[in-house]
Every structure is written in C-alpha cells, then in structure tokens.
OpenMM code with the backbone's topology and positions (N, CA, C; nanometers):
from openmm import Vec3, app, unit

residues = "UNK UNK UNK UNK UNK UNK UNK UNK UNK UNK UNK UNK UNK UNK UNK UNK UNK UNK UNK UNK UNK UNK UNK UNK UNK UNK UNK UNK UNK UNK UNK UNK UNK UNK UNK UNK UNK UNK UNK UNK UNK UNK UNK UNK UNK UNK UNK UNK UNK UNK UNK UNK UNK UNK UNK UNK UNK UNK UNK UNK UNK UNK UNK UNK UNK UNK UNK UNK UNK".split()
positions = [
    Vec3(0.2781, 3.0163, -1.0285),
    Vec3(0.2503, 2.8891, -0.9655),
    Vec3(0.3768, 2.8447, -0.8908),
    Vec3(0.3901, 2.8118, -0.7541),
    Vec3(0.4701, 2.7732, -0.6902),
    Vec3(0.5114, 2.6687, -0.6965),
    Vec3(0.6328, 2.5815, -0.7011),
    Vec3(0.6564, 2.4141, -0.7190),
    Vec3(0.7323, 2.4256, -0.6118),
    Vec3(0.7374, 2.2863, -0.5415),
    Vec3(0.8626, 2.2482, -0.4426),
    Vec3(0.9033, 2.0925, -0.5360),
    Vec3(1.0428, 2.1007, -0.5496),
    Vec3(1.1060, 1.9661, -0.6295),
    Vec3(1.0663, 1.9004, -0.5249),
    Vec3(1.0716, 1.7607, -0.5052),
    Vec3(1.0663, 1.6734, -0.4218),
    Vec3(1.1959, 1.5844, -0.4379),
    Vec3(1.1905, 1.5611, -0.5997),
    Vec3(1.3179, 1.4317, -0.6457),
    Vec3(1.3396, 1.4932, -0.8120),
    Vec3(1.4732, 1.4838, -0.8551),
    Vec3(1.4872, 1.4783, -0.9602),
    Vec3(1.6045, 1.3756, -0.9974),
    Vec3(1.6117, 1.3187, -1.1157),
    Vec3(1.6772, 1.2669, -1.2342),
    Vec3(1.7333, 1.2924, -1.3136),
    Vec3(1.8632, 1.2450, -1.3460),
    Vec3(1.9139, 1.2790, -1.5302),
    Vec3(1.9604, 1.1750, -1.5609),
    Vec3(1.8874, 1.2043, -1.6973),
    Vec3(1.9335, 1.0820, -1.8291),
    Vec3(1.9887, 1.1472, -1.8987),
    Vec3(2.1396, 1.0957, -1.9553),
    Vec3(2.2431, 1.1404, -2.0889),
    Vec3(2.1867, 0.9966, -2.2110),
    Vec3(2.1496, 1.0614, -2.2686),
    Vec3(2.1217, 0.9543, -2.4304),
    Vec3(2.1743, 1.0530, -2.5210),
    Vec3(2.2858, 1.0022, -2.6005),
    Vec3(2.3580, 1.0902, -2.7111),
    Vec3(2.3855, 1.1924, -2.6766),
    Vec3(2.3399, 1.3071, -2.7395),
    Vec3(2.2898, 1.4385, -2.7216),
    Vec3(2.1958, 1.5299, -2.6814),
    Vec3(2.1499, 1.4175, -2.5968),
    Vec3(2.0111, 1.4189, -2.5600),
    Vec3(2.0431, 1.4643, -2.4217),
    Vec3(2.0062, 1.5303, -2.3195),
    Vec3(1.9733, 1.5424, -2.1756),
    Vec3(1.8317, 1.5263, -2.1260),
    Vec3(1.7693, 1.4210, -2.0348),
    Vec3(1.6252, 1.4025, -2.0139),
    Vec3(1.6242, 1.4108, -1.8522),
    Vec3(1.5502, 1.5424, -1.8179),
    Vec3(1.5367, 1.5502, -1.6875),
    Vec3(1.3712, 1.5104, -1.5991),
    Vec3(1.3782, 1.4403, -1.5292),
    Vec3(1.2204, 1.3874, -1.4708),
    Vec3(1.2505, 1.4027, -1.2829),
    Vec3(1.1577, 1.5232, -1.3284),
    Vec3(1.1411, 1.6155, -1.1822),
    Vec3(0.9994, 1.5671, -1.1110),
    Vec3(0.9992, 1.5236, -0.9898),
    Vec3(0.8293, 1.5053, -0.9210),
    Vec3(0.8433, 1.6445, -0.8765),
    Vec3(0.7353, 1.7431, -0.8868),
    Vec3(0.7266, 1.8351, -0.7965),
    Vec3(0.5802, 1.8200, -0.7237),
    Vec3(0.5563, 1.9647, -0.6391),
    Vec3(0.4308, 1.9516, -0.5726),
    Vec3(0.4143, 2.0907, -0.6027),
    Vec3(0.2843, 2.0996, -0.6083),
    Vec3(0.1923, 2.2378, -0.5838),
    Vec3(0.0954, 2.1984, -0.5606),
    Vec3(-0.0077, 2.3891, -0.5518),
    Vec3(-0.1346, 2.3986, -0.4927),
    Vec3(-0.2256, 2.2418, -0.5494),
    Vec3(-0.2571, 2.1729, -0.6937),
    Vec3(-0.2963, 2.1429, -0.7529),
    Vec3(-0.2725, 1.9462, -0.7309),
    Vec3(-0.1384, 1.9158, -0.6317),
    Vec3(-0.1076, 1.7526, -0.6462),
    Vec3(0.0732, 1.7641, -0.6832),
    Vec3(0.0590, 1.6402, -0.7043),
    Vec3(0.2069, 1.6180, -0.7600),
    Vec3(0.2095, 1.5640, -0.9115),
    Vec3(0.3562, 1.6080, -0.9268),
    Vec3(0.3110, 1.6146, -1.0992),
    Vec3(0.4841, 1.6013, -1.1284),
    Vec3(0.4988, 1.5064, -1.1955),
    Vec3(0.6528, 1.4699, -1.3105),
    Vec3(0.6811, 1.5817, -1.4374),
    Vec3(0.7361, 1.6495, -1.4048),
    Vec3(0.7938, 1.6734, -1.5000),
    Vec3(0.8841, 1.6515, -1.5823),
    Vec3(0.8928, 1.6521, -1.6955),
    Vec3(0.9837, 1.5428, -1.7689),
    Vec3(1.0214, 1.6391, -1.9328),
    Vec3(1.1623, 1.6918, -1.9051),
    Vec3(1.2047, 1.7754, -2.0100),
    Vec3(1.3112, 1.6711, -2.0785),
    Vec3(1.3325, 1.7479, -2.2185),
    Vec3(1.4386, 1.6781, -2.3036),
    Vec3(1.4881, 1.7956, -2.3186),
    Vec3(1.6446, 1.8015, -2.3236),
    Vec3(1.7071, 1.9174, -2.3859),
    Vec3(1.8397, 1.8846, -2.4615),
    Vec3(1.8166, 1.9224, -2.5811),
    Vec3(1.8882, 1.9243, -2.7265),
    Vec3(1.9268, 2.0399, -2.7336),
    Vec3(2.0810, 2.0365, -2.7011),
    Vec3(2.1606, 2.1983, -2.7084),
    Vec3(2.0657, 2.3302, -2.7343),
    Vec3(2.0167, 2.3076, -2.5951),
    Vec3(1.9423, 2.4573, -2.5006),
    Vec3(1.8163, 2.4537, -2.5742),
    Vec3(1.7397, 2.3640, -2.6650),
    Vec3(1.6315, 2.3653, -2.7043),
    Vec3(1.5644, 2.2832, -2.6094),
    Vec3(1.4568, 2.2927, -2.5007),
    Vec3(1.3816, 2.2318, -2.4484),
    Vec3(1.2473, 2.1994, -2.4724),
    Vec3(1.1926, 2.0366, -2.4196),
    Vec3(1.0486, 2.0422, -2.5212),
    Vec3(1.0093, 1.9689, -2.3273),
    Vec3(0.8635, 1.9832, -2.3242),
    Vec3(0.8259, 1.9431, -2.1757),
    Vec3(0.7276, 1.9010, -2.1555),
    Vec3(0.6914, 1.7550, -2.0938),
    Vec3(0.5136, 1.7131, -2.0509),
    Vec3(0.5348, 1.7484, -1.8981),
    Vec3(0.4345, 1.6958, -1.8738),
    Vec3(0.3754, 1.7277, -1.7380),
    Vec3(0.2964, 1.6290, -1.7590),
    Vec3(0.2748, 1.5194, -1.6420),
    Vec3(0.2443, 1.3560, -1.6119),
    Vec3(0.1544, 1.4224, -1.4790),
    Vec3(0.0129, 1.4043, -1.4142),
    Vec3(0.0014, 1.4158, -1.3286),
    Vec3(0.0581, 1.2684, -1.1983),
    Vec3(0.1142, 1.2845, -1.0868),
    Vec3(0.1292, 1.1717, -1.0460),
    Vec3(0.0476, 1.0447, -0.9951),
    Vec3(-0.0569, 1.0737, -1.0049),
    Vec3(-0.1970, 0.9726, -1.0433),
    Vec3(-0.1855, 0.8721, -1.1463),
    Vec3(-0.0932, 0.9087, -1.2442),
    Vec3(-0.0963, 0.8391, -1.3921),
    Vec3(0.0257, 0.7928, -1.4275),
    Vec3(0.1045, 0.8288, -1.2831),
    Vec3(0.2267, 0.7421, -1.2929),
    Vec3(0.2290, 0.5935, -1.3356),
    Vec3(0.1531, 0.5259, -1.2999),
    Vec3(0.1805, 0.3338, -1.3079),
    Vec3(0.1256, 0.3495, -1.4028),
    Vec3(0.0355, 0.3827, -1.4587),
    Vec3(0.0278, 0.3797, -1.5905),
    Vec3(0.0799, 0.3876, -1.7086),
    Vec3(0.1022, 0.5317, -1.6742),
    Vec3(0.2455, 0.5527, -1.7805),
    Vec3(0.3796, 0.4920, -1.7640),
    Vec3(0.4215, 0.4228, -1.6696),
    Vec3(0.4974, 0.3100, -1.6562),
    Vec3(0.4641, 0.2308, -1.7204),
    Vec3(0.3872, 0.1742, -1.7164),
    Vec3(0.3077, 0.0046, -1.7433),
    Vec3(0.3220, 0.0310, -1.9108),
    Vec3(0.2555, 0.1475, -1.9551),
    Vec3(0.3252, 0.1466, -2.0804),
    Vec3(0.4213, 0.1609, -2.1256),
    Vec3(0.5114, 0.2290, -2.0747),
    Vec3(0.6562, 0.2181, -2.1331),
    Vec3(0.7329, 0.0844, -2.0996),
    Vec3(0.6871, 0.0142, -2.0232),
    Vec3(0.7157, -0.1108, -1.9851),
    Vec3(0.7119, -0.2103, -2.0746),
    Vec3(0.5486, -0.1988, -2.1511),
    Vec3(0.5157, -0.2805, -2.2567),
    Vec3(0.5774, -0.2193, -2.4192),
    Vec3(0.6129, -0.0867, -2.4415),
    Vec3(0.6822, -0.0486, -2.5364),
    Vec3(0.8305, -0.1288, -2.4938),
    Vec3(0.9264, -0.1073, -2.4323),
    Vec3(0.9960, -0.1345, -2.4061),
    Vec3(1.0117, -0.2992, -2.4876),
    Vec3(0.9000, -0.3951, -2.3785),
    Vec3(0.9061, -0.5172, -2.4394),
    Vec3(0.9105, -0.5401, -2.5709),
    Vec3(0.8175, -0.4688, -2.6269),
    Vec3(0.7949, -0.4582, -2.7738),
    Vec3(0.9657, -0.4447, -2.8465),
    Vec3(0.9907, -0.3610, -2.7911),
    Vec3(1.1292, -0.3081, -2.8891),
    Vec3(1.2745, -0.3737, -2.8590),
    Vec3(1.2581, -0.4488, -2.7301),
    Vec3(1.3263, -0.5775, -2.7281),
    Vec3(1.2947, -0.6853, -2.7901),
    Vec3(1.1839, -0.7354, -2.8310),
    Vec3(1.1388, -0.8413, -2.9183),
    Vec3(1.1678, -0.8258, -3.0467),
    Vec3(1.2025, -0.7007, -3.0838),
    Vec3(1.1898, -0.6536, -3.2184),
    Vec3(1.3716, -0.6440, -3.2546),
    Vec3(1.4484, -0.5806, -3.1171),
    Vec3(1.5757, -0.5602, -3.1649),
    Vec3(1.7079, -0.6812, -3.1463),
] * unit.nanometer
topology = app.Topology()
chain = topology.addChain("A")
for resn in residues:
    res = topology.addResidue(resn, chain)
    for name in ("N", "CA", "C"):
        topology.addAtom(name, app.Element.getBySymbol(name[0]), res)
C-alpha cells in the first residue's frame, strides 16, 4: 500500500515519543498516530472523516481531567 505523508508531528511525554502522521492513499486520508517506548511501537489508524470527532472527544476527556486535577 502506497502512503504520501502530507504533515507530521512529535510529542515528547516522559519516555514516551507520540508521532501523528496525516497520510494519503488509494483508500482517503488517514492519521496515523504511533507511541514509541524505547523501540517498542503500538499504532491506530483514525480515518480522516473522524477527525472532529475524535477531537471533540479528547477535548471533553481533557475537560474532564482538568476538573478532576
């Protein structure tokens, strides 16, 4: 399967590295979004359709865990 990056990101949290890639292929555009914990990588795939969504929730988690901390 072919990807072209379009945009990528990095987040440093601890020990944490979190990379959130938009790419494109045959199929749409699609986020990819890895964590990597000394060379162990774990990975979703967000189609970009479900972007504001999945914003909107981390938005409202977010709130949540400011209310809380």
């Amino acid at each position: 399967m072919n990807t072209d990056l379009l945009h990528t990101e990095k987040i440093l949290a601890d020990r944490k590295t979190f990379y959130l890639d938009l790419k494109q292929n045959a199929r749409g555009m699609v986020v990819k979004i890895t964590e990597d914990v000394g060379g162990n990588r774990d990975t979703i795939m967000l189609p970009a359709e479900i972007l504001g969504d999945f914003i909107a929730a981390l938005t409202d988690i977010k709130m949540t865990a400011d209310e809380q901390g």
